[in-house]
Backbone as a ProteinNet text record, in pm:
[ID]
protein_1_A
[PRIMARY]
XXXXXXXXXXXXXXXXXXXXXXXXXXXXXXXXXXXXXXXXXXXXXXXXXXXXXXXXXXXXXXXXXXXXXXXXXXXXXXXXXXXXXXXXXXXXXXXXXXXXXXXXXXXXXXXXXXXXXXXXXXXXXXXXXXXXXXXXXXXXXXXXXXXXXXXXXXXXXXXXXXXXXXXXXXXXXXXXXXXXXXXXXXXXXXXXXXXXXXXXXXXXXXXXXXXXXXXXXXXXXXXXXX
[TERTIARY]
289.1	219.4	92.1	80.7	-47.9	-182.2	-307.9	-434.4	-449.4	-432.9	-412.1	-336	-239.7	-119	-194.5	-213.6	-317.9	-426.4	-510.2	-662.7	-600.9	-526.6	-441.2	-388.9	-310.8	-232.5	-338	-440.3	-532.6	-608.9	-639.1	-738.6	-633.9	-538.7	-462.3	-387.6	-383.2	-356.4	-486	-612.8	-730.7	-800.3	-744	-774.6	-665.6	-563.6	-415.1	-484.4	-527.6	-580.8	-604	-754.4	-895.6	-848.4	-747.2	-747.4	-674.3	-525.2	-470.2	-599.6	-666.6	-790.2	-845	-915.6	-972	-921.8	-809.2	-714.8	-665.2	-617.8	-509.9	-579.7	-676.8	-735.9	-807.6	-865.9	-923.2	-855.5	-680.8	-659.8	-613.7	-707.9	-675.9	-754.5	-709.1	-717.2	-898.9	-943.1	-1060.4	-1199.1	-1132	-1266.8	-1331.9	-1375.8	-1462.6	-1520.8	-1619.2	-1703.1	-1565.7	-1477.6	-1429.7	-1303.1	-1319.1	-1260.8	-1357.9	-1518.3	-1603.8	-1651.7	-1622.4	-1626.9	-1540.6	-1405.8	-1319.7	-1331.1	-1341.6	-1391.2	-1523.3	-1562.5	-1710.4	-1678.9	-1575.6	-1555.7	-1420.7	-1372.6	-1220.9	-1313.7	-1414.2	-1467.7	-1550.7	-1660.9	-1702.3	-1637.8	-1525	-1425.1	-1321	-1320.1	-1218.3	-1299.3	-1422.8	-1550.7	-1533.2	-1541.8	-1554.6	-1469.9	-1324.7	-1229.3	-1208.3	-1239.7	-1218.4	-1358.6	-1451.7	-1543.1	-1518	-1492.2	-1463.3	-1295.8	-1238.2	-1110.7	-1151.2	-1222.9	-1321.4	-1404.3	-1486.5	-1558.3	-1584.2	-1504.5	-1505.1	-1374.2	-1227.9	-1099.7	-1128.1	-1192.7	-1144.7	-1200.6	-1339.9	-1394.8	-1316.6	-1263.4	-1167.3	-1078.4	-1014.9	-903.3	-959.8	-1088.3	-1128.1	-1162.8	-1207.6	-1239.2	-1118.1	-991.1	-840.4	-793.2	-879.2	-805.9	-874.1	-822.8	-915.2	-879.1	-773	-764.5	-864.9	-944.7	-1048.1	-985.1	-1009.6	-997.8	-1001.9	-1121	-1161	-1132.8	-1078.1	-1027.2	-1176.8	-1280.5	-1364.1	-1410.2	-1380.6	-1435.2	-1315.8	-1198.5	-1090.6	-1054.2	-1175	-1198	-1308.8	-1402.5	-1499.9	-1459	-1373.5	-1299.6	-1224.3	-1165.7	-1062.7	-1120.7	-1260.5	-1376.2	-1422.8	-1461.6	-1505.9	-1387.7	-1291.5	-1189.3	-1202.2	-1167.4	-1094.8	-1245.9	-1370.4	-1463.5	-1465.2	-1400.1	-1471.5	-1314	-1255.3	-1128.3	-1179	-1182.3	-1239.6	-1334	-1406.2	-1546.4	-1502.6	-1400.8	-1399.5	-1283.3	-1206.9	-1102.9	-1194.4	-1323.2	-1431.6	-1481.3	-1489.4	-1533.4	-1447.1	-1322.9	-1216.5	-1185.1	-1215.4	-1186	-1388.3	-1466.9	-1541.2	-1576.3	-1523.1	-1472.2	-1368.9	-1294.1	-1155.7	-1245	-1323.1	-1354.9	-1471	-1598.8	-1727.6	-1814.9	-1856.2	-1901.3	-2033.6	-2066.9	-2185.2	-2247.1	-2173.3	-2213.4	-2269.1	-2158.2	-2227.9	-2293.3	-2345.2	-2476.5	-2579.5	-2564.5	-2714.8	-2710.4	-2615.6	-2608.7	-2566.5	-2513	-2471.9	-2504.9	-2470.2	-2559	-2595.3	-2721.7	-2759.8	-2730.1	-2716.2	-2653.6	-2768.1	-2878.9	-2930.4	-2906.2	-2869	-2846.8	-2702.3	-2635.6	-2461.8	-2486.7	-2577	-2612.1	-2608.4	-2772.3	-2835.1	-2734.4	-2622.4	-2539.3	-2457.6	-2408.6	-2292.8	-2337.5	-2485.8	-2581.1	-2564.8	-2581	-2647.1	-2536.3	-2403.4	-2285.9	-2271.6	-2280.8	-2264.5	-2382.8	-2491.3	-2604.2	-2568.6	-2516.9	-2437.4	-2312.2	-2251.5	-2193.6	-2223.4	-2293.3	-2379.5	-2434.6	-2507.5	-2603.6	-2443.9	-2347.7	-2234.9	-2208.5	-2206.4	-2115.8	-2245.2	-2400.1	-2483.9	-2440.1	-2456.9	-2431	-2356.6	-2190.6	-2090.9	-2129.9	-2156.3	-2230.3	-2316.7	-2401.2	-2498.9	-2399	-2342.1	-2267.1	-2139.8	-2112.2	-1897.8	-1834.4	-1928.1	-1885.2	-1869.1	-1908.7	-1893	-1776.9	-1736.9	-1607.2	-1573	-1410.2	-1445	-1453.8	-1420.7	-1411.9	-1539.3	-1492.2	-1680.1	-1612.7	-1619.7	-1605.4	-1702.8	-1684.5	-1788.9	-1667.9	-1687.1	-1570.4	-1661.4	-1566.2	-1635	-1687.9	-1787	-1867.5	-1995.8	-2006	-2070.3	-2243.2	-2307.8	-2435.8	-2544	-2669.7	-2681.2	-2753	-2753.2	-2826	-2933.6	-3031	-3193.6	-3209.2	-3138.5	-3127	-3100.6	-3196.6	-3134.4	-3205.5	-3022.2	-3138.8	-3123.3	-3077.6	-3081.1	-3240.7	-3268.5	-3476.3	-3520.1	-3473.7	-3503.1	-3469.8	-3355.6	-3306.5	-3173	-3152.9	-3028	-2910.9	-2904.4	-2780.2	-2742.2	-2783.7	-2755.7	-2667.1	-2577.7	-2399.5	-2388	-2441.1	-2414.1	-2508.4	-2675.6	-2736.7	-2675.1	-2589.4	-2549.5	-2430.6	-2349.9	-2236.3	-2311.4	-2426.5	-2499	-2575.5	-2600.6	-2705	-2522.5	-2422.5	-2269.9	-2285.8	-2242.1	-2191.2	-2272.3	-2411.9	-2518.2	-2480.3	-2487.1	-2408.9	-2329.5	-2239	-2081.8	-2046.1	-2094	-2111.2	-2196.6	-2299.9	-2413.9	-2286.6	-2238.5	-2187.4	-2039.3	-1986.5	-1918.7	-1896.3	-2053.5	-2116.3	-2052.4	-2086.2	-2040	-2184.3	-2243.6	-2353.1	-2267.7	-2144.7	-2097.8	-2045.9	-2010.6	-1966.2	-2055.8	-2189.5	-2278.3	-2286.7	-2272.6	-2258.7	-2176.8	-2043	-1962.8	-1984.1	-2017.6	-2053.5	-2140.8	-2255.4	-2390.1	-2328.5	-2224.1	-2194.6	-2135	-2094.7	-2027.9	-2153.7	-2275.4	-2415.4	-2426.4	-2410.8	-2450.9	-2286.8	-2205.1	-2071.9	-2084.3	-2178.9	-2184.1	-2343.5	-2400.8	-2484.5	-2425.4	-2368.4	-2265.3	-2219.8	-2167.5	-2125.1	-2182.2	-2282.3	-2425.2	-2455.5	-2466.6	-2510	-2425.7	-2350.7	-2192.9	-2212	-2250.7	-2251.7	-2337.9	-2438	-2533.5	-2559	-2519.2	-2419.1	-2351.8	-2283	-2156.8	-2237.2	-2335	-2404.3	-2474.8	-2578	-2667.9	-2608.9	-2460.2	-2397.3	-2338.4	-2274.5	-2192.4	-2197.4	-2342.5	-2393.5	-2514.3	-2515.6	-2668.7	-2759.2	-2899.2	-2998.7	-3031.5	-2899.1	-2961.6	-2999.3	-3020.3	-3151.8	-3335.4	-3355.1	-3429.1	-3465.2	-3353.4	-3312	-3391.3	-3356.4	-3373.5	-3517.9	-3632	-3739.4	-3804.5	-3758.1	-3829.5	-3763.5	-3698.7	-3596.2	-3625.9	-3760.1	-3763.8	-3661.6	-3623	-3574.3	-3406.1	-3337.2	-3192	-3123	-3148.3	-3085.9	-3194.5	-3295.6	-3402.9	-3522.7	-3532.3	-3712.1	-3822.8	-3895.8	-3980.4	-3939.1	-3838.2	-3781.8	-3722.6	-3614	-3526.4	-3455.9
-1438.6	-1469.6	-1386.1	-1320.2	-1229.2	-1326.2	-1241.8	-1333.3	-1356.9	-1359	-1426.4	-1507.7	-1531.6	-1647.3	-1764.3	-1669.4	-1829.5	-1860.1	-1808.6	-1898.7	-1995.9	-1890.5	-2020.4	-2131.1	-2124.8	-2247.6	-2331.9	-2279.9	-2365.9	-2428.4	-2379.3	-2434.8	-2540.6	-2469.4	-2590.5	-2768.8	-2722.4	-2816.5	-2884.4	-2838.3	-2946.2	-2994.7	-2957.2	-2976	-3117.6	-3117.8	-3202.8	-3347.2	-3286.2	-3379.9	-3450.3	-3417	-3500.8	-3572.7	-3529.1	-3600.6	-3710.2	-3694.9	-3815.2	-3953.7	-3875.9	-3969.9	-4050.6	-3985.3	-4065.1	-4159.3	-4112.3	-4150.3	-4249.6	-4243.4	-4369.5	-4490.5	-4482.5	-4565.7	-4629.8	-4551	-4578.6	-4652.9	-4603.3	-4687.3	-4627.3	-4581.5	-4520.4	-4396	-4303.3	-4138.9	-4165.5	-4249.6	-4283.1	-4260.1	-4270.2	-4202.3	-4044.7	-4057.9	-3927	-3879.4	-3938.5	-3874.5	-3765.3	-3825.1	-3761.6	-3643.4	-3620.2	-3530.1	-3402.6	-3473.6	-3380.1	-3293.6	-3369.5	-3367.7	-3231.3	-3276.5	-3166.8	-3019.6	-3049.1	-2959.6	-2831	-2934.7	-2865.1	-2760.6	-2859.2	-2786.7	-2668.6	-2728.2	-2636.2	-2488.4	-2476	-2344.7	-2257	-2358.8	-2301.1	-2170.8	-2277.3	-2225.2	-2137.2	-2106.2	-2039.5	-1903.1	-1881.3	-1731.4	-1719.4	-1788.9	-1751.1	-1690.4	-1763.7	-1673.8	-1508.1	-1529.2	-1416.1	-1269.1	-1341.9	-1253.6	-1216.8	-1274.5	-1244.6	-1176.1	-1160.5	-1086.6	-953.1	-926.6	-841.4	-742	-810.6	-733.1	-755.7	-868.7	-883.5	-988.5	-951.8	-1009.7	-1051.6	-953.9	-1009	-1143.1	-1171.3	-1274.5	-1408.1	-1357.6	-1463.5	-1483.1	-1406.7	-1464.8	-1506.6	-1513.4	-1565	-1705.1	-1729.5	-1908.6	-1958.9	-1872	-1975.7	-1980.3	-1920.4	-1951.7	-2048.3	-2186.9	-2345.4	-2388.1	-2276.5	-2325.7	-2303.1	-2435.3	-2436.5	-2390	-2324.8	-2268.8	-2384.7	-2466	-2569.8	-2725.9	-2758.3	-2915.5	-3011.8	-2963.4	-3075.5	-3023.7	-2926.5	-2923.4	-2948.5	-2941.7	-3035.2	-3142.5	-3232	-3349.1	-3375.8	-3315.7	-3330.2	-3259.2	-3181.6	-3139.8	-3267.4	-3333.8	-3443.7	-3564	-3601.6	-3699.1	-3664.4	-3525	-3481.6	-3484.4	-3485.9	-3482.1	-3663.5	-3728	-3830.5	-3903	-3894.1	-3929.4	-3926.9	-3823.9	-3723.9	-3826.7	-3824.3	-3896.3	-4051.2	-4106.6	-4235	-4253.7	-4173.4	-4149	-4141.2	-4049	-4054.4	-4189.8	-4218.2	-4349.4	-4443.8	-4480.8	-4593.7	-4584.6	-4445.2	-4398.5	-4427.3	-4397	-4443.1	-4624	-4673.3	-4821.8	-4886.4	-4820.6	-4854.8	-4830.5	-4733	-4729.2	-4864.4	-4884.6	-4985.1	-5088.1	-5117.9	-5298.8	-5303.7	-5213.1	-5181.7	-5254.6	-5219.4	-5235.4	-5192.9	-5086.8	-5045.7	-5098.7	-5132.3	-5229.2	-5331.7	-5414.5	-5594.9	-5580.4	-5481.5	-5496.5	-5429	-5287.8	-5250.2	-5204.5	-5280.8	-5236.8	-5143.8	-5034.4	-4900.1	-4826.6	-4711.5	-4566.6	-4516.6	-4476.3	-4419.2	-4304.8	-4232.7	-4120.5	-4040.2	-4017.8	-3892.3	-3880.9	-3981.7	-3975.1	-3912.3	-3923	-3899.7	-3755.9	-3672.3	-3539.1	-3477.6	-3561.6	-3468.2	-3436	-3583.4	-3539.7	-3455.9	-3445.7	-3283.9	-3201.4	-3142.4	-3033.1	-3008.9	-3161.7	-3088.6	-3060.4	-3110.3	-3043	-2923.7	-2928	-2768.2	-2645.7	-2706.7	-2619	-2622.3	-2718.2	-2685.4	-2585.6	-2576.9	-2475.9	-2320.9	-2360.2	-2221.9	-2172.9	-2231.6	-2228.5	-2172.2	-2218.6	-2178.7	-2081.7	-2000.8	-1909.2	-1791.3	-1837.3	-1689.7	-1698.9	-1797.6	-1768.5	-1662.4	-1668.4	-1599.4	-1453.8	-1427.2	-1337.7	-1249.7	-1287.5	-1256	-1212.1	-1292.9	-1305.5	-1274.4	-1166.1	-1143.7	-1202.1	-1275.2	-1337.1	-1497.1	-1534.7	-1703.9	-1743.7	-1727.4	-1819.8	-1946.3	-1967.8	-2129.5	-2215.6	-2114.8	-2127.5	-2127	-2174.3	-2116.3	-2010.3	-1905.8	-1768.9	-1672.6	-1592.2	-1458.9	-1373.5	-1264.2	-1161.8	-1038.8	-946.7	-755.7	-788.4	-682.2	-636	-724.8	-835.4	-938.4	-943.3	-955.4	-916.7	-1040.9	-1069.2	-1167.7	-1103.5	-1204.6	-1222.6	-1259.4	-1198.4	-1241	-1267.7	-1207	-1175	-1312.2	-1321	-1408.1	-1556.5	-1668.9	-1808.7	-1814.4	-1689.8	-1701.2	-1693	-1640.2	-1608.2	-1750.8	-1872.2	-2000.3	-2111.6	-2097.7	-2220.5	-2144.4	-2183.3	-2049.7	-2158.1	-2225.2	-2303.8	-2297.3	-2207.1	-2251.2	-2307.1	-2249.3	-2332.7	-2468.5	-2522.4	-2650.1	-2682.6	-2656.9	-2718.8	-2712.1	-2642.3	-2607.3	-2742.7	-2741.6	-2901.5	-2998.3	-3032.2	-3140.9	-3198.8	-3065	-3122.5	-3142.3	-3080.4	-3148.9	-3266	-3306.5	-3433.6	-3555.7	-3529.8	-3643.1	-3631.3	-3543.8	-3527.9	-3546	-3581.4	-3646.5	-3759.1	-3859.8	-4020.2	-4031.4	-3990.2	-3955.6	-3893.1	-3792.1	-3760.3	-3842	-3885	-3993.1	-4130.3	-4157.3	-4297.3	-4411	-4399	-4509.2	-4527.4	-4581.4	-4607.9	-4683.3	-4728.2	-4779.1	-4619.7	-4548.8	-4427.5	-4342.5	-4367.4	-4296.4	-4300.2	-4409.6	-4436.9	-4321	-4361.4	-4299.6	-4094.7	-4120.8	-3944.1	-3859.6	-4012.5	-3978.1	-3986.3	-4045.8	-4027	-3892.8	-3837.4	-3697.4	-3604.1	-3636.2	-3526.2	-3540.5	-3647.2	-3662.6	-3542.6	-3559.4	-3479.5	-3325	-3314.1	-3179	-3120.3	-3179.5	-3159.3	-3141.9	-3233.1	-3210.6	-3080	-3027.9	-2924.2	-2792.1	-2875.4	-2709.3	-2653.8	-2784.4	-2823.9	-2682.8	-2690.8	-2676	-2484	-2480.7	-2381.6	-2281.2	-2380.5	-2291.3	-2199.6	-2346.6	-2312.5	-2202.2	-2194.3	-2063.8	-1939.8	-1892.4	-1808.2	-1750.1	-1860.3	-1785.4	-1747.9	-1810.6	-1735.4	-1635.9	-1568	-1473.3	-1408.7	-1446.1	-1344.6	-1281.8	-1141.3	-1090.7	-1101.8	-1104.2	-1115.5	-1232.6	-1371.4	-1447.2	-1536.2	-1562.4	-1653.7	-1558.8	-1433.5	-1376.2	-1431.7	-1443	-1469	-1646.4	-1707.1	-1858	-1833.3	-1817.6	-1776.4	-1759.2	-1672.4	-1648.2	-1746.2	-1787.6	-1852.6	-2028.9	-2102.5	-2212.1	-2334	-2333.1	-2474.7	-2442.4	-2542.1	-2540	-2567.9	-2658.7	-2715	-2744.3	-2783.8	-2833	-2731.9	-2670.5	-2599.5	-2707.9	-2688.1	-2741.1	-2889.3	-2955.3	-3081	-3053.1	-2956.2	-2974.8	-2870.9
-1608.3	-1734.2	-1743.6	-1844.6	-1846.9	-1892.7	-1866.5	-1846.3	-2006	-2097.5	-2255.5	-2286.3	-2230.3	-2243.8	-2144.9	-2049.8	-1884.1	-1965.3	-2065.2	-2091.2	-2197.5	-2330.9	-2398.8	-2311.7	-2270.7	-2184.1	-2160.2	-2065.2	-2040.9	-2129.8	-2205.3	-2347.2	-2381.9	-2433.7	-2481.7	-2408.1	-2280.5	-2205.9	-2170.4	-2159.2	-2169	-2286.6	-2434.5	-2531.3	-2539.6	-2522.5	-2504.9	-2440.3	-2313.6	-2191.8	-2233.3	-2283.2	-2364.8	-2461.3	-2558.6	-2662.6	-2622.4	-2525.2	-2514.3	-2456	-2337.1	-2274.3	-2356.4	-2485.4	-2553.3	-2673.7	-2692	-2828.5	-2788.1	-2686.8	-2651.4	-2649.9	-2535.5	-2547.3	-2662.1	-2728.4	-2875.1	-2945.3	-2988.6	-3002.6	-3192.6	-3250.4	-3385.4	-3356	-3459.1	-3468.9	-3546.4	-3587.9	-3673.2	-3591.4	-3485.1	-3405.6	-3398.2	-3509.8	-3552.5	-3461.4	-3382.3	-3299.4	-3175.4	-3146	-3042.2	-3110.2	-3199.6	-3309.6	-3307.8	-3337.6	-3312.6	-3231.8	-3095.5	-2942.3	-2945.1	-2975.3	-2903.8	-3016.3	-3106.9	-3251.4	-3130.9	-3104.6	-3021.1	-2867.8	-2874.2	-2716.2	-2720.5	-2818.8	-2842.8	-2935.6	-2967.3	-3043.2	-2966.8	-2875	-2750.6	-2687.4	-2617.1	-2501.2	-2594.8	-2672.4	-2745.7	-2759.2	-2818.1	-2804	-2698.9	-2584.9	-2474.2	-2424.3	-2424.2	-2351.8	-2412.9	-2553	-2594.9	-2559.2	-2565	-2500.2	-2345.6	-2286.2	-2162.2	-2151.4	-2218.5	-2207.7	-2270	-2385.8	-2393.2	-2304.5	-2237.5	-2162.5	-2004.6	-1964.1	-1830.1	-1814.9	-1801.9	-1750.4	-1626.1	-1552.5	-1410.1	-1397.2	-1446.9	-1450.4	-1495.1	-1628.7	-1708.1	-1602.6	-1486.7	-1405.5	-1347.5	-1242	-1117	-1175.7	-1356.1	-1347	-1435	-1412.8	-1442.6	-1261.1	-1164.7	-1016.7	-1010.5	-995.5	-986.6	-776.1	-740.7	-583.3	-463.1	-400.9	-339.2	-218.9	-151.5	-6.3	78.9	66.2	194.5	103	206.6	180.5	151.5	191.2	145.2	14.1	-38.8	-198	-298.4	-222.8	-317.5	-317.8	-221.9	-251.4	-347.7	-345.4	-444.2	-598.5	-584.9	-739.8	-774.1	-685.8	-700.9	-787.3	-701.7	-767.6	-870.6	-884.4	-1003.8	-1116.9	-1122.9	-1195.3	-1248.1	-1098	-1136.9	-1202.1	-1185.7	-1288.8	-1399.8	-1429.8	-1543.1	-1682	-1566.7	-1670.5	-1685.5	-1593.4	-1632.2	-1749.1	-1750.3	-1821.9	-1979.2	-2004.5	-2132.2	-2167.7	-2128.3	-2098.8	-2161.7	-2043.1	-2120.8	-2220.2	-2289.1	-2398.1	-2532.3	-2485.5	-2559.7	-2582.2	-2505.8	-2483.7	-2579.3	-2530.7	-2612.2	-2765.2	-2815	-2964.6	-2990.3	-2937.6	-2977.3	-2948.6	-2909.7	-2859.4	-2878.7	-2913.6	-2966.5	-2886.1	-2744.9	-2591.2	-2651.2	-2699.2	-2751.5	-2841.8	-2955.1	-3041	-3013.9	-2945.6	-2909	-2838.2	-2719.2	-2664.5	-2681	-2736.8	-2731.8	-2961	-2991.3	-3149.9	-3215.1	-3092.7	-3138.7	-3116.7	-3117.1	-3072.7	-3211.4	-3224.2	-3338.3	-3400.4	-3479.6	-3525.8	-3515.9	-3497.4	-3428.1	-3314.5	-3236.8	-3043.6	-3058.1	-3121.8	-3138.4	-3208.3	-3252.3	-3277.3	-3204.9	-3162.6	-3006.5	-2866.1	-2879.2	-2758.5	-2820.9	-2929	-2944.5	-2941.9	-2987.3	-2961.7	-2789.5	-2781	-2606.5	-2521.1	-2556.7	-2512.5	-2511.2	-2662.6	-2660.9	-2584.6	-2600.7	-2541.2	-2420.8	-2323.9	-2181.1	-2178.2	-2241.5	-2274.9	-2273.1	-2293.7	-2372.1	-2247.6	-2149.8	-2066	-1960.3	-1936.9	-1839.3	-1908.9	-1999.4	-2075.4	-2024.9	-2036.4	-1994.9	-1869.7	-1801.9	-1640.1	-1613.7	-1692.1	-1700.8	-1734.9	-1815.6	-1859.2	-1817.7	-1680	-1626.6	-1506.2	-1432.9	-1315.4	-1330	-1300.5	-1300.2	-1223.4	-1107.7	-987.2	-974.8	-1088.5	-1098.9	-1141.1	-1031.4	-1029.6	-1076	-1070.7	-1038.6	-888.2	-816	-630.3	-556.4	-461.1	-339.2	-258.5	-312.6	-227.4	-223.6	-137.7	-153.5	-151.3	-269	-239.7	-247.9	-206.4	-174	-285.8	-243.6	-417.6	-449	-402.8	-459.6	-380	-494.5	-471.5	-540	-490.6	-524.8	-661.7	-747.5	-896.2	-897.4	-955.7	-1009.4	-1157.5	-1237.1	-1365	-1461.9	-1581.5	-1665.5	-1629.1	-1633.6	-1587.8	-1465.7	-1361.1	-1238.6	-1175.5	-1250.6	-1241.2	-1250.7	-1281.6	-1347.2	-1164.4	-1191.8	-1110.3	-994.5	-913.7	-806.5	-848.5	-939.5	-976.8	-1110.8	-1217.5	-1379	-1421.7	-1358.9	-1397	-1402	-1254.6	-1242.1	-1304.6	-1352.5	-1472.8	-1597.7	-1608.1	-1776.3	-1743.3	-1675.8	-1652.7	-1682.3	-1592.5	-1586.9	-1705.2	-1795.7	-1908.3	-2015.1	-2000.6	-2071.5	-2068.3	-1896.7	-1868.4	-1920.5	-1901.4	-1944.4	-2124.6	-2182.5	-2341.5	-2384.8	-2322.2	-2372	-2435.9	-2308.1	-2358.1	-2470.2	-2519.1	-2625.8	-2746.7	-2738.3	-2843.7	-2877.5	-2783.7	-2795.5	-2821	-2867.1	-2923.7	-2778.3	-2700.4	-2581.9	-2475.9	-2513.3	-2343.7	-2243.6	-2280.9	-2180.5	-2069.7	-2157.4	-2070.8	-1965.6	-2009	-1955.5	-1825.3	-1763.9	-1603.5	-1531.5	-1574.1	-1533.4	-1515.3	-1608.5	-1627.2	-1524.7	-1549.6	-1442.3	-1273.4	-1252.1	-1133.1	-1123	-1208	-1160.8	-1141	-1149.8	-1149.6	-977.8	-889.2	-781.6	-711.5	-732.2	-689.3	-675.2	-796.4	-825.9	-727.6	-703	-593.8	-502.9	-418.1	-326.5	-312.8	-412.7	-429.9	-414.7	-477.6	-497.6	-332.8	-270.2	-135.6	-30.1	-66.6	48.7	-14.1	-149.6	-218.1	-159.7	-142.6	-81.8	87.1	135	265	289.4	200	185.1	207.9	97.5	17.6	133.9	173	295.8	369.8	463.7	565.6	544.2	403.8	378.1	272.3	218.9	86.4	131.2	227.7	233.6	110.1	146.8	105.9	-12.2	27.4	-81.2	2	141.8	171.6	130.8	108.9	43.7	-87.8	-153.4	-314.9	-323.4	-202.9	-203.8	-227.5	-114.1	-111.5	-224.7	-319.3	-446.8	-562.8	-561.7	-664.5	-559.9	-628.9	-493	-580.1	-708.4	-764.5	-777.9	-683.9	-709.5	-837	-888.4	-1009.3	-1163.9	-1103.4	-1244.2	-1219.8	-1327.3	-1252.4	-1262.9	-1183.7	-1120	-1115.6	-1113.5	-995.3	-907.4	-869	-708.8	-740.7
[MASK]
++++++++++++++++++++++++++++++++++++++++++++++++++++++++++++++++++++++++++++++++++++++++++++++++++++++++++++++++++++++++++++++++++++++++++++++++++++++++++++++++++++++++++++++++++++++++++++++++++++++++++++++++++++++++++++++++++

C-alpha cells in the first residue's frame, strides 16, 4: 500500500473510531458538540497529512509506524489508548444522561469554544513540532542522521509534542461539553510523562550532544514549571 492510501486509511479508521466511541454511547446523532470535535480534528489531520506528503514523506511514514520496539512503552501506548477510549465513551454517556447538567448545570458555551480552539491549538503545536523535526516519530528511536533540535518550540520546552497532546487532551472533555470526562483525560497527562521520562532516557544514551541540549533547554514539558 503506498504512503497516501496508509494516511487515508488511517484518518479514516480514527475518524470511524471516535465517532462510533462517542455516538453510541450518546445515543442520538444530536450531539453537536462531538460532530464539531471530529469536524476539528478530521481538517487538522487532513492539511497535515497532505503537507507532509508534500514536503517531508519520510516523516509521514515514520508517524503511520505506531510499533514500539520495547515492551514497556507498549504498555504505556496500551493505557494511553485504553484511556483515551474510555474518556470519550464517558463523554458520550454524559450527553445521553446529562452528568454535567445535574451537577455542575452544564458546560457553558464559551468553555465548549475554548476547548475546540484549544484542541485544535494542540494540534497545531504537534504539527510545528513536525515541521521543525523530520525525526518525530511516532516511536522512541534514534535513527542515522538524527541530530538534536534547538529550533522553533524546541528553544521553549525539550518536549513540544507531548505539550501540544497535553494541552488536546485537557481540551477535549471541554469541547465535548462533559466535566464528567475530564478525569479521565487528565489521567492520560500523567502516562505521557512516563513516557517523556523513558524518552529522555533514550536520547541522552544514544542521541550525542542532547544531554548538552538538556543543559540549555532546562523545562521538559511546561516552560517555566517542569
Amino acid at each position: 500500500m503506498n504512503l497516501q492510501l496508509q494516511a487515508v486509511r488511517r484518518l479514516v479508521i480514527t475518524l470511524l473510531a471516535l465517532a462510533l466511541l462517542l455516538f453510541v454511547p450518546a445515543g442520538s446523532p444530536r450531539f453537536w458538540q462531538g460532530w464539531v470535535f471530529l469536524a476539528v480534528l478530521g481538517t487538522c489531520w487532513s492539511y497535515f497529512f497532505v503537507q507532509l506528503l508534500r514536503h517531508d514523506p519520510e516523516l509521514l511514514r515514520r508517524r503511520l509506524r505506531a510499533k514500539e520496539p520495547e515492551s514497556a512503552q507498549r504498555v504505556l501506548l496500551r493505557l494511553f489508548s485504553g484511556l483515551l477510549y474510555v474518556g470519550f465513551i464517558i463523554a458520550g454517556l454524559d450527553f445521553r444522561f446529562g452528568w454535567s447538567q445535574l451537577t455542575f448545570g452544564g458546560v457553558p458555551m464559551a468553555v465548549i469554544i475554548a476547548g475546540q480552539l484549544g484542541a485544535a491549538a494542540g494540534y497545531w503545536l504537534v504539527f510545528w513540532v513536525m515541521k521543525t523535526n523530520s525525526f518525530a516519530g511516532s516511536t522512541i528511536e534514534v535513527e542515522e542522521g538524527q541530530s538534536v533540535i534547538e529550533a522553533g518550540p524546541y528553544a521553549l520546552v525539550r518536549h513540544p509534542m507531548y505539550l501540544g497532546m497535553c494541552i488536546t487532551l485537557v481540551s477535549v472533555p471541554l469541547a465535548l461539553a462533559s466535566f464528567a470526562a475530564l478525569p479521565i483525560f487528565a489521567l492520560i497527562v500523567p502516562v505521557l510523562m512516563l513516557r517523556l521520562a523513558h524518552e529522555e532516557k533514550t536520547l541522552r544514551h544514544k542521541l550525542p550532544a542532547y544531554a548538552e541540549y538538556c543543559q540549555r533547554t532546562q523545562f521538559r514539558l511546561v516552560p517555566w514549571l517542569w
